[in-house]
C-alpha positions as CSV (number, residue, x, y, z in Angstrom):
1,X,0.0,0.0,0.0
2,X,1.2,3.4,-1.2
3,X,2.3,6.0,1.4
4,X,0.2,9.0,2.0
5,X,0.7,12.2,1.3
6,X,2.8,14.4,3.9
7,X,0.6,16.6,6.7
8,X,2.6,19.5,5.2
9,X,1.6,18.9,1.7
10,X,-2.5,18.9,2.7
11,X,-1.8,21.9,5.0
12,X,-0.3,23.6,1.9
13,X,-3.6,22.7,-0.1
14,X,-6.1,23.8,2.2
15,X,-4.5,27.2,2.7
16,X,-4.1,27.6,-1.0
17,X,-8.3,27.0,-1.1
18,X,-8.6,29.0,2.3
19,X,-6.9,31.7,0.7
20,X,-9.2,31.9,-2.3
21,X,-8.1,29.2,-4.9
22,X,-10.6,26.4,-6.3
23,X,-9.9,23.1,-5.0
24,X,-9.2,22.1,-8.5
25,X,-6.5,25.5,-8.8
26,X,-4.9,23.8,-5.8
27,X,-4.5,20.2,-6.5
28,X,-2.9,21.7,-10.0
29,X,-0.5,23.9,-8.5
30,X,0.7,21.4,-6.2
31,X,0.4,18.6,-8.9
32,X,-1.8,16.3,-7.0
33,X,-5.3,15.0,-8.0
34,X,-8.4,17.0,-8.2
35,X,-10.3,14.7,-6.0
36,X,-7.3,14.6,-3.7
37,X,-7.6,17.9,-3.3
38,X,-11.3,17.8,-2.7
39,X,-11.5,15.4,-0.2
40,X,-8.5,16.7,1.9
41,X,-10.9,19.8,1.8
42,X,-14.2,17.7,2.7
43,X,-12.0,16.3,5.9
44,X,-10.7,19.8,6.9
45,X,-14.2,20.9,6.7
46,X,-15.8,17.9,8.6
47,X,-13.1,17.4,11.4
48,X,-10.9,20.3,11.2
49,X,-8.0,18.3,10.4
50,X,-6.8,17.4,6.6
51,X,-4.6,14.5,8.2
52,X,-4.2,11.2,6.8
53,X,-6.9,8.6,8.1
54,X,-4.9,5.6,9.9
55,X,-4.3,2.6,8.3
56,X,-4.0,-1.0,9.1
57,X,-3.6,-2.5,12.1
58,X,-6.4,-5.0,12.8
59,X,-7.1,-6.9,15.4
60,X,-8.4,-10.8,15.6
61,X,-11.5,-11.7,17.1
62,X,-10.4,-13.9,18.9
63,X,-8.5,-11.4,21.2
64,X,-11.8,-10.6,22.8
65,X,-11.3,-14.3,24.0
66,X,-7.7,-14.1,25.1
67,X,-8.5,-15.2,28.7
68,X,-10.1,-18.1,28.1
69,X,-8.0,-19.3,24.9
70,X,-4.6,-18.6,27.8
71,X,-6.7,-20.8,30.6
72,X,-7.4,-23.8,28.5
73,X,-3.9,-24.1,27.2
74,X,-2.5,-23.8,30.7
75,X,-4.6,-26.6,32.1
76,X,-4.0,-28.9,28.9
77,X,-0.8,-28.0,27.6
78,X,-0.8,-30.9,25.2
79,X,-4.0,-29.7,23.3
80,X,-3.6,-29.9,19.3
81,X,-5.1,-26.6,17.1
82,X,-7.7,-29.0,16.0
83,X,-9.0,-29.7,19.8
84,X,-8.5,-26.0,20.6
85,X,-10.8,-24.9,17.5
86,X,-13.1,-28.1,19.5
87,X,-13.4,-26.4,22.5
88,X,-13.7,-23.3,21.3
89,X,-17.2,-24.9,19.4
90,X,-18.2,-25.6,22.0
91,X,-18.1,-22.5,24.3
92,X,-20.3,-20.8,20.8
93,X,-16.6,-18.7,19.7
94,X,-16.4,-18.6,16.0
95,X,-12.3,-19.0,14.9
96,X,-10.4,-21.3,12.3
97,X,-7.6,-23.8,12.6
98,X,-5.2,-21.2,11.3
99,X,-6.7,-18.5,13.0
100,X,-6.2,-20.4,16.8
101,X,-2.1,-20.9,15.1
102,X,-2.2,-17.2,14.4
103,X,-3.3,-16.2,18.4
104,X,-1.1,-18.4,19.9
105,X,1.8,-17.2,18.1
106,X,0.9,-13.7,18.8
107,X,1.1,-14.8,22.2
108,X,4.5,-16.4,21.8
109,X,2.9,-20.2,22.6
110,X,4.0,-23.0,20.1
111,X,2.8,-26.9,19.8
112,X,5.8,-28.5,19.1
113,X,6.1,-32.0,20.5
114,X,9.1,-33.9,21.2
115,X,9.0,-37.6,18.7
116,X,6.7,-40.2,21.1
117,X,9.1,-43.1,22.9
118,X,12.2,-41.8,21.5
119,X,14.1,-42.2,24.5
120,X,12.9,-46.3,25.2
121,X,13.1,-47.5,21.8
122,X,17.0,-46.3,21.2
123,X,19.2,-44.0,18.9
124,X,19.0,-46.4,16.3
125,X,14.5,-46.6,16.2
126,X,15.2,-42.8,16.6
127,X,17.1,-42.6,13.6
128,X,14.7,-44.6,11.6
129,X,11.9,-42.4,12.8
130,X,14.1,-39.1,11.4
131,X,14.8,-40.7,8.0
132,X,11.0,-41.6,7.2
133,X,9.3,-38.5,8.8
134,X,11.7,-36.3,6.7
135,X,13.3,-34.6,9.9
136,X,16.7,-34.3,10.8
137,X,18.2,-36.0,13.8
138,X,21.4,-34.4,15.8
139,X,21.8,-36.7,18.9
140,X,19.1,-35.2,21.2
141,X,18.6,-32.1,18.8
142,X,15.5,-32.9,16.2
143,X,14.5,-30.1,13.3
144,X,12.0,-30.0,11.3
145,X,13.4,-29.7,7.9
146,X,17.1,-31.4,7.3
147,X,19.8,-28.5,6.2
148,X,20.9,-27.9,2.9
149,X,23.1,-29.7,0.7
150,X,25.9,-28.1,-0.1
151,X,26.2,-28.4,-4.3
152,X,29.7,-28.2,-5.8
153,X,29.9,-25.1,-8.3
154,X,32.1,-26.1,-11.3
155,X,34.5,-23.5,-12.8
């Protein structure tokens, strides 16, 4: 989204028009639009102020539930998104899969799990586990995607 215009640039404009010019006279001499120009005037004359309106910055619905969403994630700490968005059905609050991903990492909480019965079945089941799931193992260190490989550049 484009910038707007500069506070001193509409000030300029609506001096220009307070001082006798057209609205139209004024966007021309300071090379902006004619419907800029007019309503940058239609602002001044509502509010007094030829500012720039703000922009952006919305806020999730489900923010308005923040308590509640911070509670039921403190008692069960093992929930999934799926039985979040559950529970959230059934207390009658409206919100998506990606939505519930979206508030908790606002809120700086993450789902990651640790690879079930790595620790009794052995490095080598562990290993196993990495190759198939398309993770990369590093002793007691898992990531989600393996790193890179490096390609030889020919001369």
């Amino acid at each position: 989204m484009p910038k707007p215009y500069s506070s001193d640039l509409r000030a300029r404009v609506v001096e220009a028009v307070e001082a006798g010019a057209s609205r139209r006279e004024a966007a021309e001499r300071f090379e902006i639009g004619a419907t800029t120009a007019i309503l940058w005037l239609q602002r001044w004359e509502e509010t007094g102020s030829a500012a720039a309106k703000p922009s952006g910055g919305s806020s999730s619905p489900l923010e308005d539930h923040a308590e509640w969403l911070l509670a039921l994630i403190a008692e069960q700490s093992d929930l999934t998104l799926d039985e979040v968005v559950t529970a959230m059905r059934k207390q009658r609050i409206a919100g998506s899969r990606s939505a519930v991903w979206r508030f908790f990492r606002r809120h700086n909480i993450s789902f990651k799990k640790k690879p079930a019965g790595s620790r009794e079945a052995g490095p080598d089941a562990a290993r196993t586990r990495c190759r198939t799931a398309g993770t990369f193992c590093a002793g007691e260190l898992w990531f989600g995607v393996a790193p890179a490989r490096r390609r030889r550049h020919q001369l």
